[in-house]
Each structure stands twice: as C-alpha cells, then as structure tokens.
N, C-alpha and C positions, 0 to 999 in steps of 0.2 A: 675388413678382412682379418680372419683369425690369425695371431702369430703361428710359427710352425710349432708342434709338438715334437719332443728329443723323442726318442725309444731307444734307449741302449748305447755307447759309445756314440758314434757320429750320424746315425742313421734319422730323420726327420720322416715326421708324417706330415704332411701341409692339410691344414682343418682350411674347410669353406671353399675358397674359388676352386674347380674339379683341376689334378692334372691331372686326371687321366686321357691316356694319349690313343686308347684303343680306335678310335674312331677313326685317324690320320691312318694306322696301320691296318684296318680292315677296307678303306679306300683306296691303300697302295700295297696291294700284297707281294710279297718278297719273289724275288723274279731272277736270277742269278745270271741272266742274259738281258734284261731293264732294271738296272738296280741304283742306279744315277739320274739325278735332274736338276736343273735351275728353278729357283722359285725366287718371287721378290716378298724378301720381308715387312713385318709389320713396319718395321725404320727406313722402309722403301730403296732400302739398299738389295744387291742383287745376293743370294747364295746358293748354295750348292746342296745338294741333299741326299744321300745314302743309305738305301733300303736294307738292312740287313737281318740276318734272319732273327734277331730279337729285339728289333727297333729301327731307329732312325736315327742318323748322324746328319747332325748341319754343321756347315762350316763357310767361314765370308769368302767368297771371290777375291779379293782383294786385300791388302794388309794381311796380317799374319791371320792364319786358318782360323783362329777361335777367336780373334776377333779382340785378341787383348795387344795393351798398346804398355809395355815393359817400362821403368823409367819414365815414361809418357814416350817414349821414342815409339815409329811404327816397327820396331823390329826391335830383338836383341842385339843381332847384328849390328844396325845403325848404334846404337846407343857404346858397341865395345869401341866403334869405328871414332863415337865421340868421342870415346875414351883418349882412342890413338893422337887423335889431332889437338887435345889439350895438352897431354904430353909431350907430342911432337912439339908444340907453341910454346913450351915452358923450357925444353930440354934443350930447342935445336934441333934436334933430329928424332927420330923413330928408337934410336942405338938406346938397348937397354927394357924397351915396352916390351913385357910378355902378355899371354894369358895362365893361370893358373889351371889346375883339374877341375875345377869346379866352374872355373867361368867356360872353358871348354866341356866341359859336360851337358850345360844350359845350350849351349849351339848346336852342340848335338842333338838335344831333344826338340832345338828349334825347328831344326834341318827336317828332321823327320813330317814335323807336320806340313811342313813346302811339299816332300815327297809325296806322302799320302795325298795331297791336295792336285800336284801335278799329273799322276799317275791317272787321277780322277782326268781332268781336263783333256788328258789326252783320246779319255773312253772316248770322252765325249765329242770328240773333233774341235775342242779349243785347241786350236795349235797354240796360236797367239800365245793364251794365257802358259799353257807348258814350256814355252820357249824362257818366257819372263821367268818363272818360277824355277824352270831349272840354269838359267843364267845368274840366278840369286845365290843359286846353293850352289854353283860352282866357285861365284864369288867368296861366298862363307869357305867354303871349303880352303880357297888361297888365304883365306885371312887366316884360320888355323894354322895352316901350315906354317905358314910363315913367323907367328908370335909365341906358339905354346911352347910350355916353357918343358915340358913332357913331348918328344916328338911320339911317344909310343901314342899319347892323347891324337893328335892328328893322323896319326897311320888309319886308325878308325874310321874316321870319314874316305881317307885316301885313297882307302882299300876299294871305294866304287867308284872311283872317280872315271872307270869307262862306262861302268854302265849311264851312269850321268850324261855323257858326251855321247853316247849312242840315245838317248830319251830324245836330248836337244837338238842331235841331228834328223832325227827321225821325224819330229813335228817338224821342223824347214822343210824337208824333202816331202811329207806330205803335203804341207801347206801350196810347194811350189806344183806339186800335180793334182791339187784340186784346180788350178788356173792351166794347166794339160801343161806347163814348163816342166816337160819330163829331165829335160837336161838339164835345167839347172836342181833339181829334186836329185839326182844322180850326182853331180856334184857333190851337194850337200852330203849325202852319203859316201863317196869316196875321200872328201875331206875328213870326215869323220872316223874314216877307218884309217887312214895316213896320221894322224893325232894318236887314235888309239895302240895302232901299234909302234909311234914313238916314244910313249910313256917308259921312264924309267924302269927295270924290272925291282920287282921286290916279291925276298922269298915268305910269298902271304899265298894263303891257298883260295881265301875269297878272292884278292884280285887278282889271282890267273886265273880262277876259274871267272871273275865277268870276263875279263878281259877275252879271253876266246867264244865265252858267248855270243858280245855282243860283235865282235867281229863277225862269228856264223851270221848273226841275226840280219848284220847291214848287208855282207855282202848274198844274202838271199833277197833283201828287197834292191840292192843294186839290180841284179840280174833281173828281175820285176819291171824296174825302172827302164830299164835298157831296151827290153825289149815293146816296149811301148812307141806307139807311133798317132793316132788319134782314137779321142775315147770311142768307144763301144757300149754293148752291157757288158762283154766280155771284160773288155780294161777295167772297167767302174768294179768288176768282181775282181778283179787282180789286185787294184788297189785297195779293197778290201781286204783280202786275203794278207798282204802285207804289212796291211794294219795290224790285223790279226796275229800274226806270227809274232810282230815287231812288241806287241802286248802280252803273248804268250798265251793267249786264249787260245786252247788249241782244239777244244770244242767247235769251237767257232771256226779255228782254221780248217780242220776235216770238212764241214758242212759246206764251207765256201769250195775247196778244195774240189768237193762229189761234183757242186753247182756248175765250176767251171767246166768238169772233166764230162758233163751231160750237153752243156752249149758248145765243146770242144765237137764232141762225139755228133 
C-alpha cells in the first residue's frame, strides 16, 4: 500500500487501496425521517451510523462515541475521577482537588459527544442505552460542578441540566409504556418535573429557557400517559406522537397528530 501523499498544509491524498465512499452513500440515500442505524463492524463490535446530507457519521455503541480510550482510561471522565481518588489517597480527603479551564473544557467536549450519541439512541427506541448515557453526563456534570476551580466553567454544562433530566426521564417513561406500565411511565415523568422544578434558579437565559421547555414537553406526554388505559393502534400512535414532541420532531409530530385525529374521527 502506497503511503498517503501531503497536498498542501494537512490535507492527504491516500495513493492505492480506493477510499472512496460513494458507493455506501448511493446505497443509503440521505432520508431526514431514516437517517439512523446500527450496523456491526469490521471488529465485530456493534455501531451506530448517521446519514447526513454530505456523508456518514459512525460512532461506537459503547465507550466513548469515537471510540478513543484517553489516558487508556474508557472515558475522560473516569481518568479525572482517577485523578480525585489518588489525591483523595495521598491528601486524606477530596479538600483542596480542583479541575482547571482546560481540564473542564475536555469534559465538555466529552459531554457533547454522549449527547449526540444519546440523542441518536433515543431516535432510535434504545431507551436502555439513552438512560446509561444520559446518567453518565449527569454524572460528569456533578463532577464539574463540584471541582472546577471557575464555577463560571461548570454554569456551562449546568445551564442544561433540565433538559438532561427530561431526556433521562423521558426514555424510563417510554421504556416503561412499551411493557403498557402506563403508571409507572407517568411516574417517571412526574418525578422528573418535581426535580426540574426544584432546581435552584439561576439568572441564565438558556436554563430558563430549557427549564420551561422541558417542563411543557413532560407535562404534555404526562397527560399522553394519563390517559392511557390498554394499547390500541390508537395508543401505539399517541405514544408515538409523544416520542415525537418529546424529540421535537415536529414534522413527525403534525403527521402523527392528522393520523390520530383521522382514527379519532
């Protein structure tokens, strides 16, 4: 195999084995209502995959989204957390561990890639994995909060910390009405908005503005929820429909919307 050829500052031409990728994207044409899959890779691990309208995004199922292991640790996260419990082991206590702007910056960029990847799972009906993934970055998040040594550095993440708590309530609550546990799905969702609107106020205009969002958002699949009694096609379309909203698809939400108000009618 030919080494790569430079062209200009960082750019590479690769001589000999083809990337060209056209083939993959003329067999999955971009779909902005099927734009998500699982596939199993060559290293026969599972991944995820993303149609977008200039290519293809993969990313691992599991461990951190691109698949890279920081430190060797499987996260940044894990690897700051080693950090804490060596200090912790040497000091006696935690009193005194910060993070810096910079090590706070790297968790934020970490954080991001969980969201993208969660956000995905939940298209997709992974409750499961959206649950894990957004219990991770709530974690990360309390770990911020708690160390940096800049609280202005952790307001940044903080600032979503409802919408976070409505993502993770929202997969329980579907999860528990795909098994028809409407009540305990309703639950789920009224715990979720009891939390959100205990959160401390802070004069930030992103976190009032998720914060009443995601309020709206739960307490419209509450009332979903509520009025459920055994499935149908109708229900199966309401719990759609609530998917929908709760993801902001709202293309999708109108369509289902017509759907039901035609089997209503």
């Amino acid at each position: 195999m030919n080494p790569p050829l430079r062209v200009g500052g960082n750019t590479k031409v690769v001589l000999g084995m083809s990337q060209d990728i056209s083939k993959l994207l003329d067999e999955w044409e971009y779909d902005p209502f099927n734009h998500v899959r699982k596939i199993v890779g060559d290293d026969g691990r599972e991944k995820m995959q993303v149609r977008v309208e200039l290519g293809i995004l993969q990313m691992e199922v599991d461990g951190r989204p691109d698949g890279k292991r920081p430190y060797g640790m499987d996260s940044l996260l894990d690897y700051y957390e080693s950090q804490l419990e060596e200090y912790a082991s040497r000091r006696g206590s935690d009193e005194g561990f910060s993070l810096d702007g910079e090590a706070c910056d790297e968790l934020r960029q970490e954080a991001l890639l969980y969201y993208h990847r969660y956000v995905l799972f939940f298209e997709l009906g992974d409750y499961e994995r959206t649950i894990r993934d957004t219990e991770r970055n709530a974690s990360l998040f309390d770990f911020v909060w708690k160390y940096a040594s800049n609280k202005d550095d952790a307001l940044i993440l903080e600032q979503h910390r409802p919408y976070i708590i409505r993502m993770n309530a929202s997969a329980r609550a579907l999860k528990d009405a795909q098994r028809h546990n409407y009540e305990a799905a309703a639950r789920q969702v009224r715990d979720a908005m009891d939390r959100i609107a205990s959160l401390p106020d802070m004069d930030n205009t992103t976190f009032l503005y998720e914060k009443k969002r995601s309020l709206s958002v739960l307490n419209g699949m509450l009332k979903e929820l509520q009025a459920r009694k055994s499935p149908s096609p109708l229900d199966i379309l309401k719990v759609e429909l609530a998917r929908a909203v709760a993801e902001e698809r709202f293309e999708d939400a109108a369509r289902l919307r017509n759907e039901i108000n035609r089997l209503s009618a």
